[in-house]
NUKOLDO-366740 format. One record per residue (C-alpha): x, y, z; residue in three letters; residue number from 1. Coordinates in Angstrom, 2 decimals, padded with zeros to 5 digits. Layout:
! NUKOLDO-366740
+---------+---------+---------+-----+-----+
!      c1 !      c2 !      c3 !   r !   k !
+---------+---------+---------+-----+-----+
!       X !       Y !       Z ! ALA ! NUM !
...
+---------+---------+---------+-----+-----+
//
This chain:
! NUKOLDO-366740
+---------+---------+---------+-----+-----+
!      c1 !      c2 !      c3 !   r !   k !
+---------+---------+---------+-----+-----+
!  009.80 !  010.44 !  005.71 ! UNK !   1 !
!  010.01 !  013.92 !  003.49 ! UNK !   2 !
!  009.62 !  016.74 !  005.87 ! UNK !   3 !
!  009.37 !  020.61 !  003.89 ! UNK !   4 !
!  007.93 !  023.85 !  004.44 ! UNK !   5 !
!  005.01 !  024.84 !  002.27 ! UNK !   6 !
!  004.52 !  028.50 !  001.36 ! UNK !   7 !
!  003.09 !  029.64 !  004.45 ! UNK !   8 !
!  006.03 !  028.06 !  006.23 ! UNK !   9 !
!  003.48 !  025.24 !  007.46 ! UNK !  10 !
!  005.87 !  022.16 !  008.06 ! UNK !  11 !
!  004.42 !  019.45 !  006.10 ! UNK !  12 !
!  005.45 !  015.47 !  005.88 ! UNK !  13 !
!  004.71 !  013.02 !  003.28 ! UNK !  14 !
!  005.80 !  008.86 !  004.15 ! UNK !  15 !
!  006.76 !  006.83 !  001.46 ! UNK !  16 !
!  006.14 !  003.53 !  002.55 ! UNK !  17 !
!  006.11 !  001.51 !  006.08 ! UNK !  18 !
!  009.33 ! -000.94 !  005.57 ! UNK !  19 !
!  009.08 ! -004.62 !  007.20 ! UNK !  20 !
!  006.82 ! -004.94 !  010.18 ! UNK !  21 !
!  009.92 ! -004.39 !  012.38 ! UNK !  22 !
!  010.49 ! -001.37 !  011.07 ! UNK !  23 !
!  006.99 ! -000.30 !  013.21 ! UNK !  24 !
!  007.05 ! -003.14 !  015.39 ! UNK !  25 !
!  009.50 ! -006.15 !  015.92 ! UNK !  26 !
!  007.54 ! -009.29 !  017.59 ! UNK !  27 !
!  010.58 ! -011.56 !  018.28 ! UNK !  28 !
!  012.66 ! -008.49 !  020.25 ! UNK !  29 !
!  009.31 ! -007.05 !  021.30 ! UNK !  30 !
!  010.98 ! -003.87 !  020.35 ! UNK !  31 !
!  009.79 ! -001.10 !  018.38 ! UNK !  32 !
!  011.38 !  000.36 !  015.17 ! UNK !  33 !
!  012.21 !  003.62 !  013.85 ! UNK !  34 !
!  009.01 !  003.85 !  012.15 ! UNK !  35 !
!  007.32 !  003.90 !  015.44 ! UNK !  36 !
!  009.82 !  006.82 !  016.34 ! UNK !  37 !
!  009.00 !  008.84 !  013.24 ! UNK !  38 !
!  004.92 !  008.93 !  013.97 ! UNK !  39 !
!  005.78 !  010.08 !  017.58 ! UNK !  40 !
!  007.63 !  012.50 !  016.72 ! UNK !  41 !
!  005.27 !  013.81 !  014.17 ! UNK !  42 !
!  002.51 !  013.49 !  017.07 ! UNK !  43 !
!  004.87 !  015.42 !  019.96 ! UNK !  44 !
!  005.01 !  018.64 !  017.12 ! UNK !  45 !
!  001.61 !  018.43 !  016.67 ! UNK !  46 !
!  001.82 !  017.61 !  012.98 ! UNK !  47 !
!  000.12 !  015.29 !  010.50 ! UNK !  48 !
!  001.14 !  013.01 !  007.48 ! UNK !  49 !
! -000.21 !  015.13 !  004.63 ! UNK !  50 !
!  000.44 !  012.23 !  002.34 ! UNK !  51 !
!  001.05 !  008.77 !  002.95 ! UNK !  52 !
!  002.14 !  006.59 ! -000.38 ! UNK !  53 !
!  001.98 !  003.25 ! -000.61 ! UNK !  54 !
!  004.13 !  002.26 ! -003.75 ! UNK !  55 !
!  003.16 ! -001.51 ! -004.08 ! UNK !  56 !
!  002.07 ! -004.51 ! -001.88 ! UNK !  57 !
!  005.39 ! -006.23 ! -001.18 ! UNK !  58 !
!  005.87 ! -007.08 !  002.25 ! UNK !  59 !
!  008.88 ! -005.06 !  002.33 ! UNK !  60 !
!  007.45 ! -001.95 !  001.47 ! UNK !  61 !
!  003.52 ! -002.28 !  003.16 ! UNK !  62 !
!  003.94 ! -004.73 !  006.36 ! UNK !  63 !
!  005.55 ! -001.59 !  008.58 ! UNK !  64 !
!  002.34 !  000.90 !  008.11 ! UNK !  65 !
!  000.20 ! -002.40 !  008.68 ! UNK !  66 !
!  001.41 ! -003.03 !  012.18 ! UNK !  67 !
!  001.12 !  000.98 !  012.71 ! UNK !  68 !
! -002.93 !  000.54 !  011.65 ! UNK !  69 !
! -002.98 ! -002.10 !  013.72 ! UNK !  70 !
! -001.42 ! -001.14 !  017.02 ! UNK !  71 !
! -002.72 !  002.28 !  016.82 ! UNK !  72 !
! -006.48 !  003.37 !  016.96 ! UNK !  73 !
! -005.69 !  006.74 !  016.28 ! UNK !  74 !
! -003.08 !  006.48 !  013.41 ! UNK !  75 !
! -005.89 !  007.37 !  010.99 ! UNK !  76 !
! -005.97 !  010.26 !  012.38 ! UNK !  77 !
! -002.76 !  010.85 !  011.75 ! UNK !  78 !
! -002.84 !  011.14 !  008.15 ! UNK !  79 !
! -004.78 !  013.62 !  006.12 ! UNK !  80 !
! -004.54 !  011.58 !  002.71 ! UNK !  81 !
! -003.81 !  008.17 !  001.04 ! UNK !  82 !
! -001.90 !  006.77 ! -002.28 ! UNK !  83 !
! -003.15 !  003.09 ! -003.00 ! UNK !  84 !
! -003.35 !  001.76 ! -006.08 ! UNK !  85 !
! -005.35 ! -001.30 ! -004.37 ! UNK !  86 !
! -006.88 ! -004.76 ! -006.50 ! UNK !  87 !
! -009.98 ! -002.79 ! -006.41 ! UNK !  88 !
! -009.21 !  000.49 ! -007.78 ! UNK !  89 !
! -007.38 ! -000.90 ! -010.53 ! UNK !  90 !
! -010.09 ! -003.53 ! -011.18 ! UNK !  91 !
! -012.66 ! -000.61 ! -011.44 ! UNK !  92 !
! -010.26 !  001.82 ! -013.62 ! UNK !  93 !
! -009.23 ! -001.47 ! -016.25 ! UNK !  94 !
! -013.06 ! -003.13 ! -015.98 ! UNK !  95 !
! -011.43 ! -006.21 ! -014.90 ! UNK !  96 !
! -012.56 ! -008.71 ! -013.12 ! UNK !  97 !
! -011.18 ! -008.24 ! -009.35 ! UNK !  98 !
! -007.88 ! -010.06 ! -008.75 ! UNK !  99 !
! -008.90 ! -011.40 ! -005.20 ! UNK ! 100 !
! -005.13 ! -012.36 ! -004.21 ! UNK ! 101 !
! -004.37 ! -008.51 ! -004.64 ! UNK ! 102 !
! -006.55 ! -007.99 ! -001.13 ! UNK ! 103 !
! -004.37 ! -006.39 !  001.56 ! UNK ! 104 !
! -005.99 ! -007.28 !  005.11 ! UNK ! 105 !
! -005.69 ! -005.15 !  008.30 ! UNK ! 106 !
! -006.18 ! -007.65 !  012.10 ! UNK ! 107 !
! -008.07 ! -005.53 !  013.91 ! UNK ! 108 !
! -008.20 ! -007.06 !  017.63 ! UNK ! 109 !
! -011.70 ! -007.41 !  018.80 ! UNK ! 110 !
! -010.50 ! -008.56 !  022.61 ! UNK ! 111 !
! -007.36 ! -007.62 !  024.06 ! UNK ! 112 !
! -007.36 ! -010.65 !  026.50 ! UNK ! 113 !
! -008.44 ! -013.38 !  024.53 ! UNK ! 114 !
! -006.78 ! -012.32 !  020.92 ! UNK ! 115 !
! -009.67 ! -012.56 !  018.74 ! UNK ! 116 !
! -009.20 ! -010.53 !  015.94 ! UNK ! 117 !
! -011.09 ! -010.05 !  012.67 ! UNK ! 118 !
! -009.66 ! -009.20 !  009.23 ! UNK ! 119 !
! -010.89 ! -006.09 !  007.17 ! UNK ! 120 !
! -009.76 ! -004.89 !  004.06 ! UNK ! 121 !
! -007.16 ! -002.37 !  004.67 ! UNK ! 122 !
! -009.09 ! -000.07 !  001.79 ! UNK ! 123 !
! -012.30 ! -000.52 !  003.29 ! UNK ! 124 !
! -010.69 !  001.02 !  006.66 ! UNK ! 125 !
! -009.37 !  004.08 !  004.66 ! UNK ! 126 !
! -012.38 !  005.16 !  003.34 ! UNK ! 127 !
! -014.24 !  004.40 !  006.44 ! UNK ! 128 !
! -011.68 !  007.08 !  007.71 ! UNK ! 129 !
! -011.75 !  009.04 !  004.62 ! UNK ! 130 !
! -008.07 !  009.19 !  003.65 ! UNK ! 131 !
! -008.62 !  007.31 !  000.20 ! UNK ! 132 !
! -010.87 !  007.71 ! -002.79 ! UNK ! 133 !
! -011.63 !  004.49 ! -004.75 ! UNK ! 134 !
! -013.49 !  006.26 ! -007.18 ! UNK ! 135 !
! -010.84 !  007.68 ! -008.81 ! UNK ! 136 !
! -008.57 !  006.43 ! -010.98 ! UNK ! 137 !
! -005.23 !  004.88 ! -009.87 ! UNK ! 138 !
! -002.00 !  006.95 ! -009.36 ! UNK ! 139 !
! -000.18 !  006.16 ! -013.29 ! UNK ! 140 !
!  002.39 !  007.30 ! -014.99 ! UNK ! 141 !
!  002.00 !  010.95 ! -016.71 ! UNK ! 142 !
!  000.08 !  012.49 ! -013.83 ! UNK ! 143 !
!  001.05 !  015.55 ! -012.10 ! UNK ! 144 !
!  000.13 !  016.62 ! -008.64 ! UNK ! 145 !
!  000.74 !  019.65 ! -006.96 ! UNK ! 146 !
!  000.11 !  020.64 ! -002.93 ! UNK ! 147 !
!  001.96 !  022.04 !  000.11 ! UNK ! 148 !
!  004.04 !  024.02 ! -002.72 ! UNK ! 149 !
!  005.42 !  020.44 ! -003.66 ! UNK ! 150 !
!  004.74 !  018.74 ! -007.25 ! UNK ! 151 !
!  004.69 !  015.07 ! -007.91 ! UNK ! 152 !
!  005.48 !  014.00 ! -011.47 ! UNK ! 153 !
!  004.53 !  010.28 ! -011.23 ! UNK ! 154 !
!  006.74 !  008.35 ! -013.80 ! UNK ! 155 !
!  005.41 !  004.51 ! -012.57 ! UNK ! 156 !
!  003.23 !  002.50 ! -013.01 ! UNK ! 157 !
!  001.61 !  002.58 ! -016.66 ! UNK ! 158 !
! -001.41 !  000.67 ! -017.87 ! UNK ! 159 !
!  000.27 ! -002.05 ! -019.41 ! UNK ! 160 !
!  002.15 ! -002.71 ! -015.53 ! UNK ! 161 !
! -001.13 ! -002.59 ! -013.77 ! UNK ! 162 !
! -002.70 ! -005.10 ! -016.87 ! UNK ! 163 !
!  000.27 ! -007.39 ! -015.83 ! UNK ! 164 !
! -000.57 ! -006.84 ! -012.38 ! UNK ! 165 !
! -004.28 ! -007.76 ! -012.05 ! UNK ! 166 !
! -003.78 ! -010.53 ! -014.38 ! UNK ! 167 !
! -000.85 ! -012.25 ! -013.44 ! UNK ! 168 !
! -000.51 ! -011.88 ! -009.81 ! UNK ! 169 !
! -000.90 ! -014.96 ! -007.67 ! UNK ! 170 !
!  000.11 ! -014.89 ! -003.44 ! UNK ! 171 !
!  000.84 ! -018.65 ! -004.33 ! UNK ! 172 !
!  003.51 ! -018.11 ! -006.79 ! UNK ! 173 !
!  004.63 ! -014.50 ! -006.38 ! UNK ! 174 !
!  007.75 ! -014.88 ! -003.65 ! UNK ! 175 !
!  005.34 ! -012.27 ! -001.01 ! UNK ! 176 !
!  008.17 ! -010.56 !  001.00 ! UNK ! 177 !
!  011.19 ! -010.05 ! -001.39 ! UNK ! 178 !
!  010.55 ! -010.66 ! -004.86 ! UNK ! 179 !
!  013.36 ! -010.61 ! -007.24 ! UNK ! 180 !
!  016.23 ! -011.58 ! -005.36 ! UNK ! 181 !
!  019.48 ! -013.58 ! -006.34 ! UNK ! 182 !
!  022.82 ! -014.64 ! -004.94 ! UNK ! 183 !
!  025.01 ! -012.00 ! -002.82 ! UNK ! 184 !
!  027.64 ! -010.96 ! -005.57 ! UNK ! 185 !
!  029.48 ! -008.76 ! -003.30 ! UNK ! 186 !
!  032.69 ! -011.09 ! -003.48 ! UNK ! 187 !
!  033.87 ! -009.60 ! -007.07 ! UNK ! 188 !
!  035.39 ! -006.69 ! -007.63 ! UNK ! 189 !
!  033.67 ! -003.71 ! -009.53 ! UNK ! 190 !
!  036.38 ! -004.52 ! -012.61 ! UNK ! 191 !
!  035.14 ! -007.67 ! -012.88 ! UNK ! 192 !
!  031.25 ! -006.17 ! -013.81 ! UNK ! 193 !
!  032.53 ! -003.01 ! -015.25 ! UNK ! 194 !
!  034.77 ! -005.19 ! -018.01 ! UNK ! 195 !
!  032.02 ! -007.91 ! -018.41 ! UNK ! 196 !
!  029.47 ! -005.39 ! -019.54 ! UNK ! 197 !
!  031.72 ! -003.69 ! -021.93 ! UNK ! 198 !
!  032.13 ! -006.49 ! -024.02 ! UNK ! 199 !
!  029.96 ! -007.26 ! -026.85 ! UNK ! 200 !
!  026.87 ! -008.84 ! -026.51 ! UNK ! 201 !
!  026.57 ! -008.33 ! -022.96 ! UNK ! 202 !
!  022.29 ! -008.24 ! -022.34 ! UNK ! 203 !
!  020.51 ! -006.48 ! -019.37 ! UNK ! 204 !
!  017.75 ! -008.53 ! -017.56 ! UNK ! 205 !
!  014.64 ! -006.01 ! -016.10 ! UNK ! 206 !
!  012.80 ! -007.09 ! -013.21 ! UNK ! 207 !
!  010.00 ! -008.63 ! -014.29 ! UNK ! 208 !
!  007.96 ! -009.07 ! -010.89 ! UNK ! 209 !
!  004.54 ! -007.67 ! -011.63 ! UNK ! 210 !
!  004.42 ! -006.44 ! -008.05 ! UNK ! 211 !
!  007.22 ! -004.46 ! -008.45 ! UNK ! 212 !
!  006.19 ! -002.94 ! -011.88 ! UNK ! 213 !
!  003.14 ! -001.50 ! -010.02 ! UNK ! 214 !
!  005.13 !  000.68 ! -008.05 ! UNK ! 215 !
!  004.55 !  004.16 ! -007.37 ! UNK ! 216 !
!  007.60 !  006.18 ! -008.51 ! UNK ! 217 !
!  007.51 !  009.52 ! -008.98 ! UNK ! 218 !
!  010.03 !  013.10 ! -009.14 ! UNK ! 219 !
!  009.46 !  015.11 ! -006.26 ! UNK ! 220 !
!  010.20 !  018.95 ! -007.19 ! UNK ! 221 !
!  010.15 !  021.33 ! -003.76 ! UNK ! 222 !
!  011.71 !  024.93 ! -004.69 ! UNK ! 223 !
!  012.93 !  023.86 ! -007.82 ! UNK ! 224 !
!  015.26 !  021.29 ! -006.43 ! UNK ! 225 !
!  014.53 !  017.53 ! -007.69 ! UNK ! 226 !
!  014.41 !  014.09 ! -005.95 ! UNK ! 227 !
!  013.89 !  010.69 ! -007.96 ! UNK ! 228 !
!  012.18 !  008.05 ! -005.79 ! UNK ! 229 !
!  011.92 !  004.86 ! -007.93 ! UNK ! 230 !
!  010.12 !  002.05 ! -005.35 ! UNK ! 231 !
!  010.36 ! -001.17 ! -006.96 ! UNK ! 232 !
!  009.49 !  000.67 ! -010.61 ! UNK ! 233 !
!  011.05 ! -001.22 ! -014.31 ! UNK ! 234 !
!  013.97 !  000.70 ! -015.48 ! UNK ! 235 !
!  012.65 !  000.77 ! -019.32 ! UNK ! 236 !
!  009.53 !  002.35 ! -018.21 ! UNK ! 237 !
!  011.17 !  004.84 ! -016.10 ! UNK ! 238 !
!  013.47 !  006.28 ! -018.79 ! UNK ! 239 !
!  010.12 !  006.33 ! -021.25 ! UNK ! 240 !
!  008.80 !  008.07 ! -019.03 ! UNK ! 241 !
!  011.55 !  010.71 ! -018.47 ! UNK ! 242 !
!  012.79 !  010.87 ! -022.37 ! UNK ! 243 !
!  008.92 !  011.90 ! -022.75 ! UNK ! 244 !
!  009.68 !  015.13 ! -020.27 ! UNK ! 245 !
!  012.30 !  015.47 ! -022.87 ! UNK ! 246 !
!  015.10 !  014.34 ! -020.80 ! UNK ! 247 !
!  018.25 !  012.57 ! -023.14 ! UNK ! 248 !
!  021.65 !  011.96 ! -022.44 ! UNK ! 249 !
!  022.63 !  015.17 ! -023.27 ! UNK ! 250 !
!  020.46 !  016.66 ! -021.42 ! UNK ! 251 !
!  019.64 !  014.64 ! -018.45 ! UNK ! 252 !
!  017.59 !  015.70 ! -015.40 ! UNK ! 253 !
!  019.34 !  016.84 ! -012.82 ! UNK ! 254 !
!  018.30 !  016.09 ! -009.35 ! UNK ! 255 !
!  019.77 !  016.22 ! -005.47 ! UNK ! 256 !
!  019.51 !  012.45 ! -005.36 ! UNK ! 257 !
!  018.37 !  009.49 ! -006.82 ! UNK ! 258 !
!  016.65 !  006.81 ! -004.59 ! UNK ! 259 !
!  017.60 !  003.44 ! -006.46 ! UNK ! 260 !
!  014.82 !  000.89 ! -007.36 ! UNK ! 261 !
!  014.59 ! -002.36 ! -006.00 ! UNK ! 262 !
!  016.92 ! -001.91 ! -003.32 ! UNK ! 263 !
!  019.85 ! -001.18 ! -006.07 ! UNK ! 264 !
!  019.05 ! -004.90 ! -007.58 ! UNK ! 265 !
!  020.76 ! -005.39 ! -010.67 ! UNK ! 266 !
!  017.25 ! -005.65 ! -012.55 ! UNK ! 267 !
!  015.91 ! -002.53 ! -011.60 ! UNK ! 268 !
!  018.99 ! -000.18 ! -012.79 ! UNK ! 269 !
!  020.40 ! -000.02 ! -016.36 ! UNK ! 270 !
!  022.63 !  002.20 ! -018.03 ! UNK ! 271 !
!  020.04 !  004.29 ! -020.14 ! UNK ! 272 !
!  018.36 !  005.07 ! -016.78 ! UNK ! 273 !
!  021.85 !  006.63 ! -015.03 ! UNK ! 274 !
!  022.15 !  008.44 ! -018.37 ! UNK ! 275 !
!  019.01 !  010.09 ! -018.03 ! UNK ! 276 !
!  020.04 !  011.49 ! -014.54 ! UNK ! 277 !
!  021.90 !  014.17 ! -013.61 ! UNK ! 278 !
!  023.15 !  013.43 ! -009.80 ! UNK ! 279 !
!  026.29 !  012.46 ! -007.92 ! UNK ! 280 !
!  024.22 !  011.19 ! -004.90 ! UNK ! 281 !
!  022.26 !  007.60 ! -005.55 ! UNK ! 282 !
!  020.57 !  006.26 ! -002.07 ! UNK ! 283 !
!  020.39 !  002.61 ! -001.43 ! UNK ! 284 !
!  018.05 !  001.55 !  001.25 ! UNK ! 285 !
!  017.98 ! -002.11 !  002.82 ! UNK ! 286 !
!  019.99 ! -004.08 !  005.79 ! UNK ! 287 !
!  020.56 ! -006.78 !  003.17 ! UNK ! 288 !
!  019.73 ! -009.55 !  005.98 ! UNK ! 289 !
!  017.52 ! -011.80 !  003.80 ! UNK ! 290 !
!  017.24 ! -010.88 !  000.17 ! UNK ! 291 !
!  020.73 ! -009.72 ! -000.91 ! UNK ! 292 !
!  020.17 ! -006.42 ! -002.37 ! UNK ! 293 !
!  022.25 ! -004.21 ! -003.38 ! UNK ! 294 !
!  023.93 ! -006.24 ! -006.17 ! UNK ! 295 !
!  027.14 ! -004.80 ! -006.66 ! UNK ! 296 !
!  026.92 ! -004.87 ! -010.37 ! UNK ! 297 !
!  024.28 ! -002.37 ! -009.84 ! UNK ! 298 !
!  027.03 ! -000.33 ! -008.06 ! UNK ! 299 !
!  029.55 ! -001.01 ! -010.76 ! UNK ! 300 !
!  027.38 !  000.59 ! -013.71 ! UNK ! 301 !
!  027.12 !  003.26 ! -011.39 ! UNK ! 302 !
!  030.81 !  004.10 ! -010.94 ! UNK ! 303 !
!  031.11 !  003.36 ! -014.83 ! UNK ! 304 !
!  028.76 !  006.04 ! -015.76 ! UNK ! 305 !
!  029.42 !  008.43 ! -012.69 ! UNK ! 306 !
!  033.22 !  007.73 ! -010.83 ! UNK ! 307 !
!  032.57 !  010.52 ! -008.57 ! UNK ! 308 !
!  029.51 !  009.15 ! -007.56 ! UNK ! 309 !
!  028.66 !  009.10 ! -003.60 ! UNK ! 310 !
!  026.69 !  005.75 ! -002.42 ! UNK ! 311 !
!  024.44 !  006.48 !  000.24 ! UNK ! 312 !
!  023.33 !  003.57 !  002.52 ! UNK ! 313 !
!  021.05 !  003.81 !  005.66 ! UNK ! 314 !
!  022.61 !  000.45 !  007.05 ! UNK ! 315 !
!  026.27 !  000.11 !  008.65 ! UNK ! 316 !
!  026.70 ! -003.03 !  007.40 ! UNK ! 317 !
!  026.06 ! -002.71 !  003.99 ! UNK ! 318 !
!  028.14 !  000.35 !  003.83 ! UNK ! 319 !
!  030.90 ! -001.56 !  005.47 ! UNK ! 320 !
!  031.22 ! -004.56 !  003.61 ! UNK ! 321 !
!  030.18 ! -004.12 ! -000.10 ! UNK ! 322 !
!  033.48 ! -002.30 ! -000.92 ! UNK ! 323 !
!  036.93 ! -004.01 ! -001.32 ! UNK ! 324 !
!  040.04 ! -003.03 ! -000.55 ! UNK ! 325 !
!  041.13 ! -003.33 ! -004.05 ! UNK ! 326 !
!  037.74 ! -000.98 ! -005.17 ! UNK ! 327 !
!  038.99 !  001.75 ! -003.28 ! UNK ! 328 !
!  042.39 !  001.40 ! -005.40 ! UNK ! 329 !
!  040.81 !  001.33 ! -008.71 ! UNK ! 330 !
!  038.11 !  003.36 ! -008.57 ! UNK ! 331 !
!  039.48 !  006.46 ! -005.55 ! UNK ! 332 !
!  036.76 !  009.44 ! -007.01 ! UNK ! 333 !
!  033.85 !  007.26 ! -005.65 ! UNK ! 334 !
!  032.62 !  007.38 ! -002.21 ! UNK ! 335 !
!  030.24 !  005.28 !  000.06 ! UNK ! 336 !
!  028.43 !  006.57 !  003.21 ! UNK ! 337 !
!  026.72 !  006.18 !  005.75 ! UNK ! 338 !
!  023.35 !  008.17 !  005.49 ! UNK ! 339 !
!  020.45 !  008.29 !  008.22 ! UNK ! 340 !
!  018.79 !  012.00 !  006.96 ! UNK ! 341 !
!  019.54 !  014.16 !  004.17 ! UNK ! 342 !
!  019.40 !  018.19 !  004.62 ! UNK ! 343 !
!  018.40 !  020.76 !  002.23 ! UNK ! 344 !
!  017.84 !  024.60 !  002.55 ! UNK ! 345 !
+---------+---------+---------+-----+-----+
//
């Protein structure tokens, strides 16, 4: 949740995404999530989501605002507009044939006592509510918008990622919740990745999840500070992206922080990307329960290009445990903490 004044002082809020369906709604603890807290709080101020993005249809990222939609009747009117590059939009915009798997559903219950419920296309219920515009063409790389005295520089996804996307994507192959993830690497040291990718030959691996490609990343510039939200975006697209701005390793862009893609997976985060970027504050946010991100090599290139670097996390545990004792004697300048909300004047 990004909360900023515009120019009139109006307070104005923009969501990036829904998390798990826990994060709105958890079915096994019948508890709700901080998600849920977020939208009431918006409602008690009397306030609206002026934007609500949807980066890409992983479970991870979509499921949260799904269970909001579906628990609440009045959440559409809630939000004022939508960001979804959906199956059809892209289908229309490429004059492809429609990739069918690409359908996100909303359950709508029809009877609260006997559970009959019937399944609608989530896009079909935001332009029944008018929050979304299929006619245009999807969110992509190179645009620019600017609104609420914010500007969005949108760096992900390109044409070639959405290509990939409506031709390759299949629900019965594509891992649905957590694509991309590995083994938990957290029980080496940062030496040991730091010295294995200084030697010769040493190859980086990009993501090459077509789900994740699609992701909506963009630069968010408010008052001529910066913020880098990357989703699930590809690294080498990314950097194109920003070396076209004319960003290079000598000059970099600078910005307050850097959300890492992927959940700070390995695959998402190379060392022409961190050169590009001008920070000392890189957030990483997951719990880590069932899909292992962050890698730690991820952190590693990190305190190799930046050892003054500050590791935010918005989960105790992972802040907790990723560390060694034996990283805090090699590597002192770095710091990891804890972050819920970050403040800016």
């Amino acid at each position: 949740m990004i909360t900023f004044n515009d120019q009139r002082g109006r307070s104005r809020n923009i969501l990036l995404d829904g998390g798990t369906e826990s994060c709105y709604y958890d079915r096994a603890k019948e508890t709700y999530g901080q998600l849920k807290a977020e939208i009431d709080t918006i409602r008690s101020k009397r306030q609206k989501i002026d934007l609500l993005i949807l980066t890409h249809i992983d479970n991870d990222h979509i499921c949260g605002l799904l269970q909001w939609f579906e628990k609440d009747d009045k959440a559409s009117r809630l939000v004022s507009q939508v960001w979804f590059n959906s199956g059809k939009l892209i289908a229309r915009y490429l004059k492809k044939k429609e990739n069918k798997d690409l359908t996100v559903f909303l359950k709508k219950f029809t009877s609260t006592y006997t559970g009959v419920h019937e399944a609608i296309a989530f896009e079909k219920h935001l332009l029944k509510n008018k929050l979304w515009d299929w006619k245009r063409k999807p969110v992509m790389a190179g645009d620019t918008y600017e609104q609420y005295g914010a500007k969005l520089t949108v760096l992900s996804p390109g044409r070639a990622q959405l290509v990939k996307l409506i031709d390759e994507y299949s629900a019965k192959s594509d891992d649905p919740a957590y694509t991309g993830a590995g083994k938990k690497d957290w029980n080496f040291d940062l030496s040991h990745f730091i010295k294995e990718e200084a030697k010769a030959g040493f190859r980086f691996t990009q993501d090459n999840s077509s789900k994740n490609g699609s992701s909506i990343a963009f630069i968010l510039t408010i008052k001529k500070r910066n913020f880098l939200f990357l989703a699930d975006a590809h690294p080498r697209l990314i950097a194109g992206e920003l070396e076209k701005l004319e960003y290079s390793k000598s000059k970099p862009m600078k910005v307050a922080f850097m959300k890492l893609s992927h959940h700070g997976s390995k695959k998402n985060t190379d060392k022409k990307l961190l050169e590009l970027v001008a920070t000392n504050h890189y957030m990483v946010s997951t719990d880590s329960a069932q899909h292992n991100h962050p890698d730690k090599r991820t952190i590693a290139r990190i305190i190799s290009h930046n050892p003054s670097a500050v590791i935010h996390f918005n989960y105790e545990q992972v802040a907790a445990e990723i560390v060694s004792d034996t990283d805090w004697e090699e590597f002192p300048e770095f710091n990891i903490k804890l972050t819920k909300e970050f403040k800016y004047r």
